[in-house]
N, C-alpha and C positions, 0 to 999 in steps of 0.2 A: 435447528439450524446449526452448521460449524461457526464455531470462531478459534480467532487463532489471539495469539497474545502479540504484543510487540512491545520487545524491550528494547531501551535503552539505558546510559546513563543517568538519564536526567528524567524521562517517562517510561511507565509502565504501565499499556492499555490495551482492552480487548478489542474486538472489534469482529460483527457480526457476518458471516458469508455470506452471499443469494445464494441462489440456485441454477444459476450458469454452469456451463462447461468450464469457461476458466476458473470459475471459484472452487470447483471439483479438483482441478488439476491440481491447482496451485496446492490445496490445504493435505493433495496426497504427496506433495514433493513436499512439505516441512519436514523437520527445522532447515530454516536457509540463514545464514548468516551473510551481513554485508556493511559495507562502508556508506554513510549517508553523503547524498550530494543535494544541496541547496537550490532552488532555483523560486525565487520567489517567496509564495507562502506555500513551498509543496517541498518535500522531501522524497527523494527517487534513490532508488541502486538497481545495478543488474542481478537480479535472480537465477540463473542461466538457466532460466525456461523460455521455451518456443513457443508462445502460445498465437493461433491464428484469430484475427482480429471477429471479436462478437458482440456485436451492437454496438458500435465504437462513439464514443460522446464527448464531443467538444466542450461541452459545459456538465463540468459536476458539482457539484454543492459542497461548502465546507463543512468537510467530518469523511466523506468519499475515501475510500482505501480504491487502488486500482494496477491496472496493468497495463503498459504504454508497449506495445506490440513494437517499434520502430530499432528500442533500446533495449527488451527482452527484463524490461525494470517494475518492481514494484510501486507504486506512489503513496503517498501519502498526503490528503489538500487540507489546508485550514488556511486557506483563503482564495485565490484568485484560481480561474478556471484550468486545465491544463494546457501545456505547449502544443498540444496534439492529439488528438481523440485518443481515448483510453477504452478498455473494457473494465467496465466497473466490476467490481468482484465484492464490495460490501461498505458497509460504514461503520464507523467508530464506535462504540457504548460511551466515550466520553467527551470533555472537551475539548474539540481538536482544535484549538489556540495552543495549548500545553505542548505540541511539536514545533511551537517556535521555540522554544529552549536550545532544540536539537541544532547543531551544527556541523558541515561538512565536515567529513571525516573520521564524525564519530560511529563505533559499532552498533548495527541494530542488527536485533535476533528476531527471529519470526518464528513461532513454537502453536503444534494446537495448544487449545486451553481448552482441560477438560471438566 
């Protein structure tokens, strides 16, 4: 299975694909670099992929990495479910409480890890 890395400032985590279409897409468009946006216990940015919505899930579990089709964004959940159904694309390898550190504005990279 892919995984991709995700850095920040403050955390640096892997985090494993499925095998969906969007997980495919996504880890052939790395590295993306982007500005983190806050919204509860979930960390988002736009990616600028188009991906069309695939098994889209109002409730993810925390640790869930995903793709919010509405905002063309990455997510990241360590806690409450999302704003809006997402295509899940994989989960974390660690503790995803460690993205509360993260805050608006700061830069996160998204790189395979190989």
């Amino acid at each position: 299975m892919a995984k991709v890395r995700i850095v920040t400032d403050k955390v640096t985590m892997t985090a494993t694909l499925n095998e969906s279409e969007s997980a495919k897409t996504f880890y052939q468009a790395l590295p993306i670099e982007g500005s983190a946006n806050r919204w509860g216990l979930e960390i988002y940015f736009d990616i600028g992929l188009s991906l069309r919505e695939e098994n889209p899930q109002a409730k993810v579990p925390s640790g869930a990495i995903g793709y919010w089709p509405p905002g063309s964004a990455f997510c990241i959940f360590f806690g409450q479910t999302p704003y809006s159904p997402v295509n899940v694309l994989g989960m974390l390898d660690g503790d995803p409480k460690e993205f509360a550190k993260v805050q608006s504005g700061e830069a996160v990279k998204l790189e395979k890890a190989e």
